[in-house]
C-alpha positions in Angstrom: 0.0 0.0 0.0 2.4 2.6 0.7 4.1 2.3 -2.0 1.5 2.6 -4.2 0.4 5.8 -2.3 4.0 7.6 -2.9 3.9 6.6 -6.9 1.1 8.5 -7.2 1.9 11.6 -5.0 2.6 14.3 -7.7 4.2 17.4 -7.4 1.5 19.9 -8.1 0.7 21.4 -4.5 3.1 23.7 -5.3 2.2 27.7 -5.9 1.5 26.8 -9.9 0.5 24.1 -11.5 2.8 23.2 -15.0 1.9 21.7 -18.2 4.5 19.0 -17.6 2.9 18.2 -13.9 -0.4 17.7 -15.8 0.7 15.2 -18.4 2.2 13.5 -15.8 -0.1 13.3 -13.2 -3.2 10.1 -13.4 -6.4 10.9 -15.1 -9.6 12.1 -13.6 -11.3 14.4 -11.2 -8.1 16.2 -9.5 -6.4 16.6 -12.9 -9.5 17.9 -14.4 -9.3 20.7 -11.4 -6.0 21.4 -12.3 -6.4 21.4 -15.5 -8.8 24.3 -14.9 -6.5 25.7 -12.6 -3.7 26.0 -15.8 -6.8 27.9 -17.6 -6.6 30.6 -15.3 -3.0 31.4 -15.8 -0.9 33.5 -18.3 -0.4 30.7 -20.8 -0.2 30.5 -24.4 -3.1 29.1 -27.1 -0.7 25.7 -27.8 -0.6 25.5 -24.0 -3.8 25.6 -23.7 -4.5 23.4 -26.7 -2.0 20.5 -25.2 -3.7 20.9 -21.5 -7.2 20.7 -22.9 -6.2 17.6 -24.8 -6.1 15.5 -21.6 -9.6 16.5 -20.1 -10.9 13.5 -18.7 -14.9 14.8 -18.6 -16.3 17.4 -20.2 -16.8 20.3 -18.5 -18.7 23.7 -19.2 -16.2 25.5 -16.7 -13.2 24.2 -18.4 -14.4 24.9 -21.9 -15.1 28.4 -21.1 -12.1 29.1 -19.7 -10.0 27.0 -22.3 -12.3 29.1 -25.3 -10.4 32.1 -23.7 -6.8 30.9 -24.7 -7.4 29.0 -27.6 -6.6 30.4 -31.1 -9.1 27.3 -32.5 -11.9 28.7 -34.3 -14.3 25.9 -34.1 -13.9 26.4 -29.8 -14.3 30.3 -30.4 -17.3 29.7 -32.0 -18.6 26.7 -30.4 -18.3 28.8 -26.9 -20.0 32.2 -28.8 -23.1 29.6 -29.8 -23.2 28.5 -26.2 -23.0 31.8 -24.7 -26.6 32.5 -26.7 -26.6 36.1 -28.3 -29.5 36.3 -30.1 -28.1 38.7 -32.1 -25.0 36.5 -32.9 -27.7 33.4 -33.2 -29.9 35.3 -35.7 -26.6 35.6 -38.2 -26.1 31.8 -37.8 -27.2 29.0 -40.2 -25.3 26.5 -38.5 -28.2 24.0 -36.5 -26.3 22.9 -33.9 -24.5 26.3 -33.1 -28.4 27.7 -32.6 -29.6 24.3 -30.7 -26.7 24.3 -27.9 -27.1 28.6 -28.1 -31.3 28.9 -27.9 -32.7 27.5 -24.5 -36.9 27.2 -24.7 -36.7 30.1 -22.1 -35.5 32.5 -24.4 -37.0 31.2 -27.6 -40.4 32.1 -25.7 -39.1 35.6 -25.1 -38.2 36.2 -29.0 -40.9 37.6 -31.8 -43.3 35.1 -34.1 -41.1 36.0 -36.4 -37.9 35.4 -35.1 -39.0 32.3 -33.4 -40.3 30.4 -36.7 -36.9 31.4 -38.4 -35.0 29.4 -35.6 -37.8 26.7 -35.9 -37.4 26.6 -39.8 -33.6 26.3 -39.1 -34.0 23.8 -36.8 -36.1 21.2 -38.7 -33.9 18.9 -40.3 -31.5 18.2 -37.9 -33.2 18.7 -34.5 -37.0 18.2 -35.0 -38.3 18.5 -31.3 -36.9 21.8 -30.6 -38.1 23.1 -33.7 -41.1 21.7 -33.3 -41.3 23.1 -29.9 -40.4 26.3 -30.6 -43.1 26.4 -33.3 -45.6 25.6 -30.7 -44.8 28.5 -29.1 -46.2 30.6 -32.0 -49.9 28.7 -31.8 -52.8 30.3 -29.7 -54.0 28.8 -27.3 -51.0 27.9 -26.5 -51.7 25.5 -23.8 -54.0 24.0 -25.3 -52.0 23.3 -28.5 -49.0 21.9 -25.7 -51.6 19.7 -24.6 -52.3 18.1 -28.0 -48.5 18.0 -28.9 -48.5 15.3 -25.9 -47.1 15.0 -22.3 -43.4 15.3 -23.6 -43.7 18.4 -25.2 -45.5 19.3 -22.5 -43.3 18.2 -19.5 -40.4 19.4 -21.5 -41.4 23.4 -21.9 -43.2 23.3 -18.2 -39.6 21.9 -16.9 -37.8 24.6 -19.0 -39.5 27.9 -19.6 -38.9 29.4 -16.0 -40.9 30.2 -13.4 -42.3 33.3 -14.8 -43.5 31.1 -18.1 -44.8 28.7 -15.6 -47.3 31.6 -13.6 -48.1 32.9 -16.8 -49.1 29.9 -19.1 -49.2 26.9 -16.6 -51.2 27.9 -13.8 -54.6 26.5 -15.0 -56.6 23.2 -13.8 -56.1 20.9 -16.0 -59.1 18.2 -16.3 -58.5 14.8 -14.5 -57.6 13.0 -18.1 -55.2 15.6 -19.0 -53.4 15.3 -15.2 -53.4 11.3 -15.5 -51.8 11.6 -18.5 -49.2 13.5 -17.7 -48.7 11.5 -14.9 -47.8 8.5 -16.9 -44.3 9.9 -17.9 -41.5 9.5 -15.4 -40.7 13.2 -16.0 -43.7 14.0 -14.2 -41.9 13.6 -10.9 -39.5 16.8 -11.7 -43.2 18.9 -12.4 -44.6 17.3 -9.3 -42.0 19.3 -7.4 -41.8 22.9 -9.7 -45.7 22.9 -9.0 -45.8 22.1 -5.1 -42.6 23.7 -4.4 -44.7 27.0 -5.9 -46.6 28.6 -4.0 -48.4 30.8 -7.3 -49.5 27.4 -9.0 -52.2 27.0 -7.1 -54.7 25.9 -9.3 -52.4 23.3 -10.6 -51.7 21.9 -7.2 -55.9 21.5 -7.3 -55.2 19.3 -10.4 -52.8 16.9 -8.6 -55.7 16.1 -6.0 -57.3 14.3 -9.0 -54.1 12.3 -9.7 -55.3 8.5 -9.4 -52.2 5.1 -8.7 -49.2 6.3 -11.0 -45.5 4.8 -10.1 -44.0 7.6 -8.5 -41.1 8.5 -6.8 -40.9 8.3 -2.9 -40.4 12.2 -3.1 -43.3 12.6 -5.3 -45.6 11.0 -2.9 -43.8 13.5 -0.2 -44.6 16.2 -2.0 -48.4 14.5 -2.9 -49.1 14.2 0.4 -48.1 18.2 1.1 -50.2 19.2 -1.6 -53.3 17.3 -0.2 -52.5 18.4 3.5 -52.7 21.9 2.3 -55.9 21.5 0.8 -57.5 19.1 3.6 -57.8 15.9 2.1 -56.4 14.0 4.8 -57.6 10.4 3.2 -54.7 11.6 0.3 -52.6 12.6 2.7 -52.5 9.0 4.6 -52.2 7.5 1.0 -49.8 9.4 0.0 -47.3 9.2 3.3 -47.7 5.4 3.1 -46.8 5.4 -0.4 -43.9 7.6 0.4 -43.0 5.2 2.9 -43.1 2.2 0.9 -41.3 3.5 -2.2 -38.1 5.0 -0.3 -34.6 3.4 -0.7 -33.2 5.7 1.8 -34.2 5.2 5.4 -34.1 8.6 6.1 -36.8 9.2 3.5 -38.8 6.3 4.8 -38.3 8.0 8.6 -39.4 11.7 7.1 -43.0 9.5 5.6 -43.2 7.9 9.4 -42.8 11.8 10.7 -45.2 13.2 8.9 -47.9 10.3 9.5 -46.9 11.1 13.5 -47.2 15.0 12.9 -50.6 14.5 10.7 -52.2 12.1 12.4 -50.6 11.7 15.5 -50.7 7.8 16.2 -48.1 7.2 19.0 -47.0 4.0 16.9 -45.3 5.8 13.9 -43.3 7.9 16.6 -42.2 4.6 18.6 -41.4 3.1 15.2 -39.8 6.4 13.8 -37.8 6.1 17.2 -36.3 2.4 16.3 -34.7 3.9 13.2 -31.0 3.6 13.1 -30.4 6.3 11.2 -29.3 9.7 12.4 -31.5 12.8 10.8 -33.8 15.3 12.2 -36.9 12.8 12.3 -35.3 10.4 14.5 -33.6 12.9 16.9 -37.2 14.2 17.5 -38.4 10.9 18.2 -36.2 10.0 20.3 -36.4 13.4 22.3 -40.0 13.1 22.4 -40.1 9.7 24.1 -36.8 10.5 26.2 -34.8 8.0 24.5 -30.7 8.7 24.2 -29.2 8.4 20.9 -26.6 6.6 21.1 -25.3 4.8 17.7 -22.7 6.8 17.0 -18.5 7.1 17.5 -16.8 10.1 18.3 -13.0 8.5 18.2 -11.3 5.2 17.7 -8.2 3.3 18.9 -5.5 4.4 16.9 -1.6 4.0 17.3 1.2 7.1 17.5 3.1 5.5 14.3 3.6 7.8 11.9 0.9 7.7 8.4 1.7 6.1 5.2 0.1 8.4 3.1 -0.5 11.9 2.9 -4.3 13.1 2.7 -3.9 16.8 2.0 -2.3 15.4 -1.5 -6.0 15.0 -3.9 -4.6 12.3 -5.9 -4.3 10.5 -2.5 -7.4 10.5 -1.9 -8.5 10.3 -5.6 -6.8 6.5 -5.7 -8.1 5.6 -2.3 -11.7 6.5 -2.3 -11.8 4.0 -5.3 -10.4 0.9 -3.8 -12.7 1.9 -0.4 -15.8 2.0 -2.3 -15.1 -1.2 -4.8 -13.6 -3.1 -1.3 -15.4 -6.2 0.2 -15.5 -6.5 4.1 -11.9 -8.4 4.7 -10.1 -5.5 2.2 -12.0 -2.8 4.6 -10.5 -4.9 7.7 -7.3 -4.5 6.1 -6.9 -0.8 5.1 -8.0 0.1 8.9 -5.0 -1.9 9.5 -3.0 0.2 7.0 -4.3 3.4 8.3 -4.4 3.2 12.4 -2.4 6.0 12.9 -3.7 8.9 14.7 -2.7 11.1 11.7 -5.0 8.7 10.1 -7.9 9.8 12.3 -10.1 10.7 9.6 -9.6 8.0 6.7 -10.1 5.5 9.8 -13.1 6.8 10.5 -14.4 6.6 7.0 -13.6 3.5 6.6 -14.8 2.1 9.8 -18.0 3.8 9.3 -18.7 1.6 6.1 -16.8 -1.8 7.2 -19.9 -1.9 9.5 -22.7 -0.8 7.4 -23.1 2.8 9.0 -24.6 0.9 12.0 -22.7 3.8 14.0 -22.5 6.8 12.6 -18.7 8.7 12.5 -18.7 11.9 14.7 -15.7 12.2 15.1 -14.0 16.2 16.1 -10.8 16.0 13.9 -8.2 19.3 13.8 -8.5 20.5 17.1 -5.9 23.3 16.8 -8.1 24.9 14.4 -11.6 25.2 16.8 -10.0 25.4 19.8 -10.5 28.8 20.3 -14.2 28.7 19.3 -17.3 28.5 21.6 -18.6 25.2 21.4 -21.4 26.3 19.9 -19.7 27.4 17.1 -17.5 24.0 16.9 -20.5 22.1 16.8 -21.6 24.0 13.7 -18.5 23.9 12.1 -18.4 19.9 12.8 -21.8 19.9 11.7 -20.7 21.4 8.6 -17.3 19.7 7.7 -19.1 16.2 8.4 -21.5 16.9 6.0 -19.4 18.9 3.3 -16.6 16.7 3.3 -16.7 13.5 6.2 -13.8 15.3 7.3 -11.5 14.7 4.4 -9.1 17.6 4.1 -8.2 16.8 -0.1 -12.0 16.9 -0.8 -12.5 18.4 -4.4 -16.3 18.8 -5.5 -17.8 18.5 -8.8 -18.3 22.6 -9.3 -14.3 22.7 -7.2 -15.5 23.1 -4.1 -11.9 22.9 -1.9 -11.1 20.6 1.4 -12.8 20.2 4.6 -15.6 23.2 4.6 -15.7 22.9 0.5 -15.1 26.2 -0.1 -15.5 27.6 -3.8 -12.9 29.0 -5.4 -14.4 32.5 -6.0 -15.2 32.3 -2.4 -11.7 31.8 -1.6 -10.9 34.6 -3.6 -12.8 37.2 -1.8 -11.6 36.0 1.7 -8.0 36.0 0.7 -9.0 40.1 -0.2 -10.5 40.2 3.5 -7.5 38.7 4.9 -4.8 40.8 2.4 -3.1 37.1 1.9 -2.3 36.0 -1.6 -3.3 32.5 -1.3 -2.7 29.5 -3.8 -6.0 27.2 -4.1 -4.0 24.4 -3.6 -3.5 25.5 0.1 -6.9 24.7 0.6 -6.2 21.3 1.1 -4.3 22.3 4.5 -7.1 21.7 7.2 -6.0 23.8 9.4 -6.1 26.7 6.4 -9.7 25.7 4.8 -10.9 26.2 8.4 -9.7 29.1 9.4 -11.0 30.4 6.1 -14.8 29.3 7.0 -14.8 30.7 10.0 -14.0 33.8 8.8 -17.0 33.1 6.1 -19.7 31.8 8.9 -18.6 34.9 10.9 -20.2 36.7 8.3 -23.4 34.7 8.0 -23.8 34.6 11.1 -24.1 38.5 11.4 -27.2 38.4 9.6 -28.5 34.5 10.8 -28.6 33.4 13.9 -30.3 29.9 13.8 -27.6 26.9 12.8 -30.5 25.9 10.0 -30.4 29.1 8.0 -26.4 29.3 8.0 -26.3 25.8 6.8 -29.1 27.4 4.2 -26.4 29.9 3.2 -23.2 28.0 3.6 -24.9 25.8 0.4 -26.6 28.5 -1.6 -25.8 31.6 -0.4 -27.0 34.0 1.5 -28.8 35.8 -0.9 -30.8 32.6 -1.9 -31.5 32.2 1.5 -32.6 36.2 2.3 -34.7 35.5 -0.6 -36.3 32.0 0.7 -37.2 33.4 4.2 -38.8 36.5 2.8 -41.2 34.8 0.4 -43.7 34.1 4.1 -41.9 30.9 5.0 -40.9 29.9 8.9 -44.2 31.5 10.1 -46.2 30.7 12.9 -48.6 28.7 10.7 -50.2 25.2 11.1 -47.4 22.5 10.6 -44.5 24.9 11.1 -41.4 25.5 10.2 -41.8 21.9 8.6 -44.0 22.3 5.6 -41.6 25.5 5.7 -38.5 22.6 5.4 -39.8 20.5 3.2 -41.3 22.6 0.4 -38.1 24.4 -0.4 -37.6 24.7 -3.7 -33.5 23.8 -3.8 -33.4 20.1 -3.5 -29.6 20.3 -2.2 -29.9 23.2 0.5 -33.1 21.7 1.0 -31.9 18.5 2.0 -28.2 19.8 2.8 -30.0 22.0 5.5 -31.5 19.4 7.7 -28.7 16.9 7.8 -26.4 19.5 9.4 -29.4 20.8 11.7 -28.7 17.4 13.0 -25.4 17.3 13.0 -25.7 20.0 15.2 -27.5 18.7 17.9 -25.4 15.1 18.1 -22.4 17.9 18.3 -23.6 20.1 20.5 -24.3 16.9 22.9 -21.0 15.8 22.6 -19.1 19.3 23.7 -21.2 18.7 26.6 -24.2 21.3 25.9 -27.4 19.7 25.8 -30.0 21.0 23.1 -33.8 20.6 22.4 -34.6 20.0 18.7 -38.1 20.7 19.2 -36.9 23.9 20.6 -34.5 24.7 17.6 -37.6 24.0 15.8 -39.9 26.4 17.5 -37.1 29.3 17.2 -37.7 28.7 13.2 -41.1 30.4 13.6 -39.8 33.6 15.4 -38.2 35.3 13.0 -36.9 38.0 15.8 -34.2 35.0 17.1 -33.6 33.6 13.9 -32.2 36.2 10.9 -31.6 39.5 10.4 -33.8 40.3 7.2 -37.2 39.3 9.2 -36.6 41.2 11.8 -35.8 44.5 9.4 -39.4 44.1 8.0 -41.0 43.2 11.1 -39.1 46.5 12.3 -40.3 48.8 9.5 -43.9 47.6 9.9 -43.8 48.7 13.3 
């Protein structure tokens, strides 16, 4: 093992990253980052030509940044088509230049005219968008949609926007049409856009007509919303023990038990939600409401003062190892904890413990001490929270959009703190825990001037803060019937959405550990008072007043 670990430790957590380094350094995810990394620098157009050459996945950041250096004509153009200039589209004859260039959203913005040039263009070599676009140009336009079929239909309802979606979509469809519709898997994806919304009112009155369709466990989440909002409780049952049945994930199947409990309140889907051995916001409720201590989890392990045989800060590390933990059968698990039991190790043990037994316990560990020492435990057990959901702890972390290290912090991100902190920091030192954390703290210190509840900075720390100003000012986490949890589930964002209340219960397990005991259902009742919980409520509350 630790050989193979040091033939594959490159050279390129250094200040710059080289062509050279990157011809010589194994395929995939971390070359493709710094591969994009090389973009950014003062290189030449056969640079950039030679570096692009060994892209492993295509990438849209990547190409537009390679499109900048490149002398290549074909890329120059190809990344002009994709930008989507009308103006630039309109002198085009090329069909694929205007397909990857014209989304449905803007071809519903454009003139008849313009729209059935595009469509004409379009015909021979990409008939459904031409034939979609030409659709656009019929009135009634619904109506025609309708005709055209349900994946047409599902297409341009996905697509158009929310503003489309208000102004063409909001209308009850009959019980045929809805069934229909219902057929096609896409339907899940409008299922969501229309419950999610609180302006497509009258098509959440179509779904109460929906009749048995083979949806997703989600779907019949959302379902059962919909019908609880308008007071069909007999849907509602259905639909949570539809939920229940359909989910993969136990946490899913726990949320459908919740519900039931909070709808219907029968003291057996709380004893049974209480039995799960999962970790999540559902269960920790349970739990708390039948006084019973959650206890499946591991906050260290028995590990030895011999020094590591690899280094984890180094991406291609991790890179090779994730691999060969995920494709690993229980004696090859065995055997890497036995590889990796040194306290430097602390983390990769864990991760590796946690699936050599099934996630039967659940890894909370509290890794890089030096770096939250200082820090209330209150803020420790949100930054735990965090970096256990963000990364499990693994300091070489590199996300799909380049999110960096422990807290996964984006690279424009890491731009703006390195301003704050007048450093001139290389991305690549993001892989130093210690460094990545002391960078997030300076970023939660500034969320948490304007949020002050551990759910609405975990909003933020995933989509921003303006998504989340924007979220809480639309009427959500108000004192309402079934708050703040219709409120948590009908967030539009399926990743903060979901993001937000894994670390909300990361929170409380942490905050038990440091030795400060906190009520969930008390975190939960906070949501509702916006005075406690964020800075933005409390301006309008102020200004009403």
């Amino acid at each position: 093992m630790k050989k193979i670990l040091l033939l594959i430790t490159p050279f390129l957590l250094c200040a710059e990253v080289s062509l050279t380094q990157l011809q010589k350094s194994p395929r995939g995810h971390v070359r493709d980052f710094h591969l994009w990394q090389y973009m950014q620098g003062d290189i030449n157009a056969s640079c950039a030509d030679a570096a692009y050459s060994l892209l492993d996945k295509a990438n849209t950041k990547i190409f537009k940044a390679y499109a900048k250096k490149t002398n290549l004509l074909p890329i120059i153009n190809q990344d002009r088509c994709n930008k989507g200039d009308i103006n630039f589209l309109l002198e085009q004859k090329d069909a694929d230049c205007i397909n990857s260039g014209l989304s449905y959203k803007k071809a519903m913005s454009l003139s008849p005219n313009q729209r059935s040039y595009f469509s004409n263009l379009l015909k021979e070599k990409h008939p459904k968008k031409s034939k979609r676009i030409e659709l656009m140009c019929k009135r009634p336009f619904l109506v025609n949609l309708l005709e055209s079929g349900s994946d047409d239909f599902l297409k341009l309802f996905d697509t158009l926007g929310m503003n489309n979606r208000h102004r063409y979509f909001n209308v009850k469809l009959s019980k045929e049409h809805i069934n229909k519709l219902a057929d096609d898997k896409r339907f899940n994806r409008a299922i969501k856009l229309i419950v999610t919304d609180t302006k497509m009112h009258n098509m959440q009155i179509s779904l109460l007509q929906l009749d048995k369709h083979d949806l997703s466990a989600q779907s019949y989440l959302f379902l059962a919303l919909n019908a609880l909002k308008h007071e069909d409780l007999k849907q509602v049952k259905h639909y949570l023990n539809a939920s229940y049945d359909k989910a993969w994930f136990t946490m899913n199947k726990d949320r459908a038990l919740f519900w039931k409990f909070l709808v219907f309140d029968d003291f057996q889907d709380l004893k049974k939600l209480s039995q799960s051995n999962d970790i999540n916001i559902y269960t920790l409720y349970a739990k708390e409401k039948l006084h019973i201590e959650t206890t499946n989890y591991f906050t260290s392990l028995s590990l030895k003062d011999n020094p590591s045989i690899c280094d984890l800060t180094d991406p291609y590390v991790w890179e090779d190892l994730v691999l060969k933990i995920r494709k690993a059968s229980k004696e090859e698990l065995v055997n890497m904890l036995n590889s990796f039991n040194s306290k430097e190790d602390e983390v990769l043990h864990a991760f590796i413990y946690s699936k050599s037994i099934d996630y039967k316990s659940h890894n909370y560990i509290l890794p890089y001490k030096t770096s939250t020492q200082t820090l209330s435990n209150d803020d420790k057990a949100l930054i735990y929270a965090l970096a256990r959901q963000e990364s499990h702890f693994i300091p070489s972390s590199i996300s799909r959009s380049y999110a960096l290290g422990v807290m996964q912090i984006m690279p424009f991100l890491i731009k703006d703190l390195s301003k704050q902190k007048k450093e001139n920091v290389e991305l690549n030192e993001m892989f130093n825990p210690n460094k990545n954390i002391e960078y997030a703290k300076t970023h939660l210190k500034y969320l948490q001037q304007h949020l002050y509840h551990p759910l609405f900075i975990a909003y933020a720390y995933n989509g921003g803060i303006g998504f989340t100003k924007r979220h809480l000012l639309k009427g959500t986490f108000l004192k309402k019937k079934y708050e703040p949890f219709l409120s948590m589930e009908l967030m539009a964002n399926t990743e903060s959405r979901e993001y937000g209340k894994k670390v909300l219960a990361n929170y409380v397990i942490y905050k038990k550990i440091l030795g400060e005991e906190v009520s969930l259902t008390s975190l939960f009742e906070t949501l509702v008072e916006p005075s406690r919980t964020d800075r933005f409520r409390m301006k309008v509350l102020a200004l009403k007043h």
